[in-house]
C-alpha positions as CSV (number, residue, x, y, z in Angstrom):
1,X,7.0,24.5,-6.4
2,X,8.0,24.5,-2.9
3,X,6.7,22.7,0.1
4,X,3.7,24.8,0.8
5,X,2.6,24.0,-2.3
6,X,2.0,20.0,-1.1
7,X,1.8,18.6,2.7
8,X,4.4,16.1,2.1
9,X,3.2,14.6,5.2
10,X,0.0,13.9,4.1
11,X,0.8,12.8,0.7
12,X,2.9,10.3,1.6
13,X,2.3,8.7,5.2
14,X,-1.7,9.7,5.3
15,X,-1.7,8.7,1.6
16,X,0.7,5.4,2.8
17,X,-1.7,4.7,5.4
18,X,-5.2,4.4,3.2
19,X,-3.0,2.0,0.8
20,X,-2.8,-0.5,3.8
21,X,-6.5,0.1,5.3
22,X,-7.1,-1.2,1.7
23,X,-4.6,-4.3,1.6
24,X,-5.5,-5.5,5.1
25,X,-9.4,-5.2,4.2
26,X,-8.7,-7.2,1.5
27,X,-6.5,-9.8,3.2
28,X,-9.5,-9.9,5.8
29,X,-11.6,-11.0,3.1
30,X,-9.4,-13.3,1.6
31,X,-8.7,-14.5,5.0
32,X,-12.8,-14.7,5.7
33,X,-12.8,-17.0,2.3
34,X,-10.3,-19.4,3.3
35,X,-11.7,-20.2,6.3
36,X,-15.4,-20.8,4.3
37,X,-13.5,-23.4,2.3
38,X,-13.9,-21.2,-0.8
39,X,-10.3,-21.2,-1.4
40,X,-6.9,-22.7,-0.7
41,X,-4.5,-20.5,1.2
42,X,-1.7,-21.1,-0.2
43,X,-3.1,-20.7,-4.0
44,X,-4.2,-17.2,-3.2
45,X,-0.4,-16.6,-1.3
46,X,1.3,-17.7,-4.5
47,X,-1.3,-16.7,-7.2
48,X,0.1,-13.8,-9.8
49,X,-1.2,-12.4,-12.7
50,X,1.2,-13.2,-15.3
51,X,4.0,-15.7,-15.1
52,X,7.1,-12.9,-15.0
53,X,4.5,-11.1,-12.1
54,X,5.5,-11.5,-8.7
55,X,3.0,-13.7,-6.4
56,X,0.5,-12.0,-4.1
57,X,2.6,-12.1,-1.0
58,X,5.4,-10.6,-2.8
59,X,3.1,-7.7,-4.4
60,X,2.3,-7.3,0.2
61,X,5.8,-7.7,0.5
62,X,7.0,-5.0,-2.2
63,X,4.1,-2.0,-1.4
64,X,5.7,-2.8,2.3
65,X,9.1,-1.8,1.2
66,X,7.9,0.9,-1.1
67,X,6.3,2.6,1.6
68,X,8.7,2.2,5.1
69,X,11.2,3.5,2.1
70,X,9.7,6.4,0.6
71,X,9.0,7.4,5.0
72,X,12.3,6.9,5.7
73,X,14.4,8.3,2.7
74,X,12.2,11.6,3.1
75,X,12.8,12.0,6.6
76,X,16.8,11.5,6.2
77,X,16.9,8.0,7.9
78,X,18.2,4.9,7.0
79,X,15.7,2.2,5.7
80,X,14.9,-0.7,7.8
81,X,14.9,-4.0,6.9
82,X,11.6,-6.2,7.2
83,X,12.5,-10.0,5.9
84,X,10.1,-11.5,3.1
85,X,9.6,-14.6,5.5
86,X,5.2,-14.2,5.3
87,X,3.5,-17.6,4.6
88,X,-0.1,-16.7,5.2
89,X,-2.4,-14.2,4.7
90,X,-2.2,-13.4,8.4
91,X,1.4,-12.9,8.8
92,X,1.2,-10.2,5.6
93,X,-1.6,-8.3,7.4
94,X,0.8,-7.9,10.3
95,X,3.8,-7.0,8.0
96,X,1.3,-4.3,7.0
97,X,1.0,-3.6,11.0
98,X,4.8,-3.5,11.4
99,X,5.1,-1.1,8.3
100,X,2.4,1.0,9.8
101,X,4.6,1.0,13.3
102,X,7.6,2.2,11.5
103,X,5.0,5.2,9.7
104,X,4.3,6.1,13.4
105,X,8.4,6.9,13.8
106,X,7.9,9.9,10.9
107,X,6.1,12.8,12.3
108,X,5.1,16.0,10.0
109,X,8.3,17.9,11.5
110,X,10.3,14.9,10.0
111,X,9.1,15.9,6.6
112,X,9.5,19.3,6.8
113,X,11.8,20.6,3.7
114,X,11.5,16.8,2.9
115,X,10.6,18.2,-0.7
116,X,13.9,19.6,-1.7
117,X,16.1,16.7,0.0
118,X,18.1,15.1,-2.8
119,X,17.2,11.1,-2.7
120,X,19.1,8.5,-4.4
121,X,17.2,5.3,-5.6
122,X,19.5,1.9,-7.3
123,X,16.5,1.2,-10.1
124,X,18.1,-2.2,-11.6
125,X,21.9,-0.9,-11.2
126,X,21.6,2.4,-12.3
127,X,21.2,5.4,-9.7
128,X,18.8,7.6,-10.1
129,X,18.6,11.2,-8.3
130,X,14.9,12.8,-7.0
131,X,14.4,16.0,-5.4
132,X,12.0,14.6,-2.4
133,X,8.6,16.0,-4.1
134,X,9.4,14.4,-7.3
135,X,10.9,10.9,-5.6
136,X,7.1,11.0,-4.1
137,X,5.0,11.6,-6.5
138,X,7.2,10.4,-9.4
139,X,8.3,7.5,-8.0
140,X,7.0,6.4,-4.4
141,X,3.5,6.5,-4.8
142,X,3.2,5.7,-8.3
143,X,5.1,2.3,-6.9
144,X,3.5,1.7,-3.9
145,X,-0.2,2.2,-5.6
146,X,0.9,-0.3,-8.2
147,X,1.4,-3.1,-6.0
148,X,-1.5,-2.5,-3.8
149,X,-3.6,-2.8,-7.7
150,X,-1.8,-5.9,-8.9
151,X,-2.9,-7.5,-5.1
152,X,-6.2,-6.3,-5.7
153,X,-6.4,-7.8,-9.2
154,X,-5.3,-11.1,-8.3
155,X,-7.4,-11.6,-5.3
156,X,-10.0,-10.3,-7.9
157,X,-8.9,-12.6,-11.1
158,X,-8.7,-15.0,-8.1
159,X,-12.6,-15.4,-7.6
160,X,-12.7,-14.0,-4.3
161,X,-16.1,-11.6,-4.3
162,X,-14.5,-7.9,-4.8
163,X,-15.0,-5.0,-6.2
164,X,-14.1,-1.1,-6.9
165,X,-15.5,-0.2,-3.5
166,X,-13.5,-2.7,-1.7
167,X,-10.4,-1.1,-3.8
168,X,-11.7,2.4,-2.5
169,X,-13.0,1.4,1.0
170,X,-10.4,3.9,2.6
171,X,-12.1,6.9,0.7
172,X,-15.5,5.8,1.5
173,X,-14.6,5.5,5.2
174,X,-13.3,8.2,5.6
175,X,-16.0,10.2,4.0
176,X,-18.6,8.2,5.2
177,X,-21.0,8.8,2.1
178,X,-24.2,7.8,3.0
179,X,-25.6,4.4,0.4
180,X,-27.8,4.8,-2.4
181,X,-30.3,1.8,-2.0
182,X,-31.4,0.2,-5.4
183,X,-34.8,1.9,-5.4
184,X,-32.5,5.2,-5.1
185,X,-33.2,5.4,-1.4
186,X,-30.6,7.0,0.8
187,X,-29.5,4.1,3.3
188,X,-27.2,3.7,6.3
């Protein structure tokens, strides 16, 4: 497999960027709910699914760091640092903002040949060597997708009024699939 056989552009910073349409249309929600009344900020901010999980704000906070990462390592740069300072839901949506900012530094020239770079990753202190595809679809999506989940599911297990379509509102924007009304009706 070589890199005409995947865009690693698209599979990682397009694919990057859906992940956070979907976080910070869920944080808007959340966000929307708070205000209402219908929940405390700070239980959503600290709510986790099991008690060795991370929180929600870490689960922001760790598909952050999974993606500027996976950007940077592929394009042969060092990876920046964001601090894990966010205290409400606001301040994680603009982490998501920053994290999008430091996308915008990778262009599809970065990536080119991005596929066969050799990456090194510390997993619990043992290094582990990728080829770039492999560290991207093996690793870096696979990670990143996995805390964008776990936020969804504990907004979800949280109570807040969600569902698979909010999960996949990045797919049904951008293909802008016409609704199927309850009487089978196509709708706007």
């Amino acid at each position: 497999m070589n890199d005409a056989s995947i865009d690693m552009y698209d599979v990682s910073i397009s694919t990057f960027r859906g992940g956070f349409r979907t976080l910070a249309a869920l944080l808007a929600k959340a966000e929307a709910d708070v205000a209402a009344g219908r929940f405390e900020e700070t239980a959503l901010l600290e709510a986790r699914l099991a008690d060795d999980m991370d929180p929600l704000r870490r689960q922001i906070q760790h598909a952050s760091d999974a993606a500027k990462a996976c950007a940077m390592r592929l394009a042969g740069r060092s990876v920046p640092r964001i601090e894990d300072n966010e205290r409400t839901l606001s301040e994680l949506r603009e982490r998501i903002a920053r994290t999008e900012a430091l996308l915008d530094l990778v262009s599809r020239a970065d990536l080119i040949g991005s596929g066969d770079r050799v990456i090194k990753v510390n997993l619990r202190r043992r290094w582990v060597s990728f080829d770039g595809r492999a560290y991207l679809l093996e690793f870096a999506l696979p990670n990143f997708f996995f805390h964008v989940t776990t936020a969804y599911a504990i907004l979800r297990h949280m109570g807040l009024d969600i569902g698979k379509l909010d999960y996949l509102v990045d797919v049904a924007r951008r293909r802008q699939a016409p609704r199927i009304t309850e009487a089978g009706n196509v709708g706007a």
